[in-house]
N, C-alpha and C positions, 0 to 999 in steps of 0.2 A: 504494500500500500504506500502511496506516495506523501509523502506531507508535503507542504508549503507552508513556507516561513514568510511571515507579513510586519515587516521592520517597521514600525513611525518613531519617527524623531519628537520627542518633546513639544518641539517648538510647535507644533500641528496640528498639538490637544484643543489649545485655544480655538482654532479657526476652523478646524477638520472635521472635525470627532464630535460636536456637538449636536445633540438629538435636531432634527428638521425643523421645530419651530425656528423659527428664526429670532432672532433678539436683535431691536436696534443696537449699532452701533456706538457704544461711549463718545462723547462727545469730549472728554478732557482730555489733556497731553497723555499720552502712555506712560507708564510707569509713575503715574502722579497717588497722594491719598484719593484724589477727584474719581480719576480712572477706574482705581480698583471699587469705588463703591459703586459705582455704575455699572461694573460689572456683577456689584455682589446683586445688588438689587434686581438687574434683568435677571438672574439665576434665580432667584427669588419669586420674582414674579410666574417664572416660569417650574415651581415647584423641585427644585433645584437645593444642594447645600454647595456655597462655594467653600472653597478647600484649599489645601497644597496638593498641588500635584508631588507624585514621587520624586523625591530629591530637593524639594523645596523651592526649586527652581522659578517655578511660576504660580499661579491660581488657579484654578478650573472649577467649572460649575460639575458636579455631581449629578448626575437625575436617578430616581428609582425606575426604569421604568413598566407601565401600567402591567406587561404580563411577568413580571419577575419572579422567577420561583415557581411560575408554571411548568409543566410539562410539554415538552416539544421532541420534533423527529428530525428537524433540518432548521436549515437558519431563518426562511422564512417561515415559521412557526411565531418568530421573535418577534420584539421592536430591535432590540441590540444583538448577541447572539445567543444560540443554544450551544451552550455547553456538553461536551461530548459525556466525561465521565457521570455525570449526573443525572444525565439529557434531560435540564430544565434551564427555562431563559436566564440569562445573566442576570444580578439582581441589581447590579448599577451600570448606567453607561457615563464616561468612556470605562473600560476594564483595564487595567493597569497589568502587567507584567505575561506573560507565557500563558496561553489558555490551550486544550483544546477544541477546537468546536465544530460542530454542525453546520454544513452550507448544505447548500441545495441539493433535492436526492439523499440525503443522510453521509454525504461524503464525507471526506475528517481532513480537519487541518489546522497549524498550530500557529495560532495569530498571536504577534507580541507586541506589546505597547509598552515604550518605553516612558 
């Protein structure tokens, strides 16, 4: 069986990786106190816990999302992914470190977020 390896960079959490709502834009400089409350609060609004990302590096909004903990067969079962050893939806998006999971068909593969 083949796996595939799914690298993201850090910096990709912020802009990439967050659930499809969309959230305006911070209006403050980057890196300001302004910025980050702007972000805490669209995360907020949008049912969200903003956080550290791993390694302290940045912020990121957290989401539960709505099937988490559910039972699934393939990734679209999800909102974010199915989990292979469990095979139940992840219970936060984005998932941080080495997962295996569920895509399409019940195939397997090892997505890592760094």
């Amino acid at each position: 069986m083949r796996i595939t390896k799914l690298l993201l960079a850090g910096g990709l959490v912020l802009g990439g990786c967050m659930p499809s709502s969309k959230a305006p834009e911070p209006t403050a400089p980057p890196g300001t106190a302004a910025f980050f409350e702007q972000q805490r609060a669209n995360c907020a609004a949008r049912g969200g816990t903003f956080g550290n990302a791993p390694g302290d590096a940045s912020k990121i909004c957290f989401i539960t999302p709505k099937d988490a903990n559910q039972a699934c067969r393939q990734g679209s079962d999800c909102e974010g992914h199915c989990l292979a050893r469990s095979q139940t939806c992840a219970p936060v998006t984005p998932l941080f470190g080495c997962h295996e999971v569920l895509l399409s068909g019940g195939r397997r593969a090892t997505v890592c977020l760094d």
